[in-house]
Each structure stands twice: as structure tokens, then as C-alpha cells.
C-alpha positions in Angstrom: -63.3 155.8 -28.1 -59.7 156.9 -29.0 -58.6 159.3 -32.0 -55.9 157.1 -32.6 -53.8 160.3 -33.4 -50.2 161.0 -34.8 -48.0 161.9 -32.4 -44.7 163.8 -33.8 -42.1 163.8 -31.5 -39.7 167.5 -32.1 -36.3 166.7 -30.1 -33.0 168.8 -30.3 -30.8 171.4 -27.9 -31.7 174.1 -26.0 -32.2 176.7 -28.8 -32.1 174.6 -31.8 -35.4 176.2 -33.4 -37.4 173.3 -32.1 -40.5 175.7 -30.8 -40.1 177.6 -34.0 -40.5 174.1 -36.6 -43.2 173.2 -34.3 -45.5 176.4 -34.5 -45.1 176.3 -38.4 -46.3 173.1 -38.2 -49.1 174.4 -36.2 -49.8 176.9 -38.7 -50.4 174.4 -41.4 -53.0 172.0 -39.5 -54.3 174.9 -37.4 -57.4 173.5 -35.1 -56.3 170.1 -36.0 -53.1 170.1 -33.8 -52.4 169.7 -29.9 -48.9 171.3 -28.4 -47.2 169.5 -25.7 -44.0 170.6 -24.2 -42.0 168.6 -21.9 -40.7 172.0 -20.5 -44.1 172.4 -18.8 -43.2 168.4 -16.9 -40.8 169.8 -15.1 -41.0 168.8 -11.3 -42.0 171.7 -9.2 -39.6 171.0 -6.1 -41.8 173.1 -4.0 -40.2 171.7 -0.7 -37.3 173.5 -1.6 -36.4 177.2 -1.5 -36.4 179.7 -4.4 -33.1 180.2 -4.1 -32.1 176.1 -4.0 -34.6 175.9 -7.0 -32.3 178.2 -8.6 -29.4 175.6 -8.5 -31.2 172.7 -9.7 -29.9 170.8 -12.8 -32.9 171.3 -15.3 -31.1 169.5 -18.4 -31.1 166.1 -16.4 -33.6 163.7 -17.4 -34.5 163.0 -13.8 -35.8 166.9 -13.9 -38.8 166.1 -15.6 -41.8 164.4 -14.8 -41.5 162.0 -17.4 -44.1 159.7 -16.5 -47.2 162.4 -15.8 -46.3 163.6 -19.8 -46.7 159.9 -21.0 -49.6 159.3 -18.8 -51.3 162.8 -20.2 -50.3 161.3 -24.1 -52.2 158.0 -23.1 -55.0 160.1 -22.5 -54.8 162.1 -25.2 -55.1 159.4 -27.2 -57.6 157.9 -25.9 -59.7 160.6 -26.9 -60.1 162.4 -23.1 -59.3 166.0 -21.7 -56.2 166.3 -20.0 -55.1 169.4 -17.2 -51.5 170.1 -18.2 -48.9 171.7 -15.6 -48.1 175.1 -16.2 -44.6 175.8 -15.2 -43.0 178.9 -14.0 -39.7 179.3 -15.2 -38.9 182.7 -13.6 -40.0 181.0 -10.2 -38.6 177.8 -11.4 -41.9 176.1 -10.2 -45.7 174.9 -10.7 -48.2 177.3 -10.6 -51.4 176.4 -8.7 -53.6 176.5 -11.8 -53.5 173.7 -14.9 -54.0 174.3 -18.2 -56.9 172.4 -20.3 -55.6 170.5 -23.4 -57.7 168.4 -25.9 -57.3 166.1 -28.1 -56.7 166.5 -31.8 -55.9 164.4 -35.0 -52.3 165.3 -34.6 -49.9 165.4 -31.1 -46.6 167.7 -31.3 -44.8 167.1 -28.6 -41.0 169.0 -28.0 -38.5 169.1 -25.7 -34.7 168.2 -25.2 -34.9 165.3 -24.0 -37.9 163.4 -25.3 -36.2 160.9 -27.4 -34.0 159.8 -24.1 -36.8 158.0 -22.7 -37.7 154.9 -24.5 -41.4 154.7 -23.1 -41.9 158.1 -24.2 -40.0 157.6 -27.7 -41.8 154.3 -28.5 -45.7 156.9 -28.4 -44.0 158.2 -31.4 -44.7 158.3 -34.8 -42.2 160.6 -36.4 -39.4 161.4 -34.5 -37.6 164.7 -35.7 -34.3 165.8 -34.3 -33.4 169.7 -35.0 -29.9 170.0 -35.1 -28.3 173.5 -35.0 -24.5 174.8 -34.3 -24.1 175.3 -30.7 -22.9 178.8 -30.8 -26.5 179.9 -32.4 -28.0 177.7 -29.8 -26.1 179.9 -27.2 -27.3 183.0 -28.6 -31.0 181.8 -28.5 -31.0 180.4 -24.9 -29.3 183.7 -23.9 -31.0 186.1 -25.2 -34.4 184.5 -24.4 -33.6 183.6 -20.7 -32.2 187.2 -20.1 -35.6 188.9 -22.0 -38.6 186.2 -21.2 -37.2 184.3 -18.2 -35.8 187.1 -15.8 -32.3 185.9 -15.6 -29.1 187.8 -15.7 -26.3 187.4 -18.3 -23.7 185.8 -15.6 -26.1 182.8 -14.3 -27.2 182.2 -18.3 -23.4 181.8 -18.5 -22.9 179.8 -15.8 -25.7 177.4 -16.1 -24.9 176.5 -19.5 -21.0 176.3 -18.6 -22.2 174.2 -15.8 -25.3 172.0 -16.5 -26.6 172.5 -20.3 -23.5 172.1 -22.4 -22.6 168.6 -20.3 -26.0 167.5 -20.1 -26.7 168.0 -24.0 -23.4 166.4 -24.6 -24.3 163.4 -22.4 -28.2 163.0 -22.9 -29.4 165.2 -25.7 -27.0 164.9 -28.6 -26.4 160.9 -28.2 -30.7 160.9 -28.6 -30.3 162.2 -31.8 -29.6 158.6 -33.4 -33.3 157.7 -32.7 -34.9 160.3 -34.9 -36.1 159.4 -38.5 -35.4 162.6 -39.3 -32.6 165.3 -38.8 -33.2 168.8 -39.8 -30.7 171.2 -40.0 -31.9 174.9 -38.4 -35.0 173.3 -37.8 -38.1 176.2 -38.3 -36.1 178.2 -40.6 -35.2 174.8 -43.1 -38.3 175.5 -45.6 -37.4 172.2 -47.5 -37.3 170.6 -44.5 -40.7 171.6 -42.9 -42.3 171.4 -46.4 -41.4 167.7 -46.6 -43.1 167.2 -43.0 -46.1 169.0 -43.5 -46.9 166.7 -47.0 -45.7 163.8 -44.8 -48.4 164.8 -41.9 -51.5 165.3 -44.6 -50.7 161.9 -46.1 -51.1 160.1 -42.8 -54.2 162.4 -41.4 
């Protein structure tokens, strides 16, 4: 039998604080809460060479294994175990092993472009955009993909010239109108999170 859970959809650009407004959110409901990240759906192209992996697109919707996420949320819901893929993103593919996810009373599920696919969007019951100025956003992506991700300060530079600013422009920023709610700096907006938190014990 299902759990019939909530499931809170975090969208917003690549840096916005959506990881951070998400683990606070986390901190409230504790054992109560299941994380889902559509960064760990992306395909693993393992046909392909590091070095051609390297030049993929990864803010295209088509880089994501959209479908296996909504599949996993099905699941989810219906009360079952699921084995999530775990993503390298310093080999820019799948690792062998899965990570075991269970259900809980309330879904959090992030990513850029979550809100882009309607299937996906529709499995939502509060969808919350994080909306940040793109020059903090910058910052953020930079100085985690050079420090956590193994990449060098030229190909951040490049890849956002080249893929993430048109891709959030395109895909991520015209999602934004299906949110119910906007927040501004997203993890850092007290006021913000507050009002989500009360909104989340009133349902659960």
C-alpha cells in the first residue's frame, strides 16, 4: 500500500542555493524526508570516451534520464524501495554500484530542470523555484566544480560560456512560471523557508 507522500519539487539555476533550501528542509522533518536529485539521472554515455563525455551538454533536458526519476517517484510512492543511480561527476558517468532509497512521508526532489518536464512537474505538490542573481550563481558553480568536481578554472568558464548560461536561459529560467512559489536566495531566505516548513507540517 502507498504512503501517498508529498512530493516538493526545488527547481532554480545552477548555484541558486537549491541544495542548501533543501537540506534545511531536511533538518526540520529529519527521518521523515527522502532526497532525490535529478543530478544523479544523468545518462551515463558509457559508450563514449572520457574525454567525449567531457564535451557533453549537461544543462539540456535530453541529458537526463528523465523517465527512470519519474518511474523511481512512482515507486516511491507507492510505498517500495528504490536503487537510485549514483553519478560520478569527476568521471562524468554511472558508477557500478546504486544507492538504496526509501520511502518517507515527504519527497524533495531538486534539480535545474525539473519543472521543464510536464510528467515530472504534474508528481508535484509544491513547486518551489530558487531564484538567485546570476553572478552569485557563477561564483557557486565555480568554486564548487573547481574544489568538489576536479575541474579547472578555464573549462568551468567555458562550459558555462558555452552550455549553462544558454541552456538556463532557454530551459531553466522560462520553468520558473510553473512554480507556486519563488524564493529569492533560496536556503539563506529565513522567511522564506520558515513559511515552507509550517506549510509542510500542515499537510503531513
Amino acid at each position: 500500500m502507498g504512503l501517498n507522500p508529498i512530493i516538493i519539487g526545488i527547481a532554480g539555476g545552477t548555484g541558486s542555493g537549491k541544495s542548501t533550501l533543501a537540506n534545511n528542509i531536511r533538518k526540520e522533518f529529519d527521518n521523515n524526508i527522502t532526497m532525490l536529485s535529478h543530478d544523479y539521472y544523468y545518462k551515463s554515455h558509457s559508450e563514449l570516451s572520457f574525454d567525449e563525455r567531457k564535451k557533453l551538454n549537461f544543462d539540456h533536458p535530453n541529458a537526463f534520464d528523465t523517465f527512470l526519476l519519474i518511474e523511481h517517484l512512482n515507486k516511491l510512492k507507492n510505498g517500495e524501495v528504490i536503487q537510485r543511480p549514483n553519478y560520478s561527476f569527476v568521471k562524468h558517468i554511472r558508477e557500478k554500484q546504486t544507492v538504496e532509497v526509501v520511502p518517507k512521508k515527504v519527497i524533495i526532489v531538486d534539480g535545474i530542470l525539473i519543472f521543464e518536464n510536464k510528467e515530472l512537474r504534474n508528481m508535484m505538490d509544491i513547486k518551489i523555484f530558487v531564484d538567485t542573481d546570476a553572478d552569485i550563481r557563477f561564483i557557486r558553480r565555480l568554486t564548487r566544480d573547481v574544489r568538489d568536481r576536479g575541474r579547472t578554472l578555464e573549462s568551468v568558464i567555458e562550459q558555462y560560456k558555452t552550455t549553462v548560461k544558454p541552456m538556463h536561459e532557454e530551459f531553466v529560467e522560462p520553468s520558473k512560471k510553473h512554480a507556486d512559489i519563488i524564493v529569492p536566495e533560496g536556503g539563506y531566505n529565513h522567511v522564506a523557508l520558515n513559511m515552507i516548513i509550517e506549510k509542510i507540517r500542515s499537510i503531513i
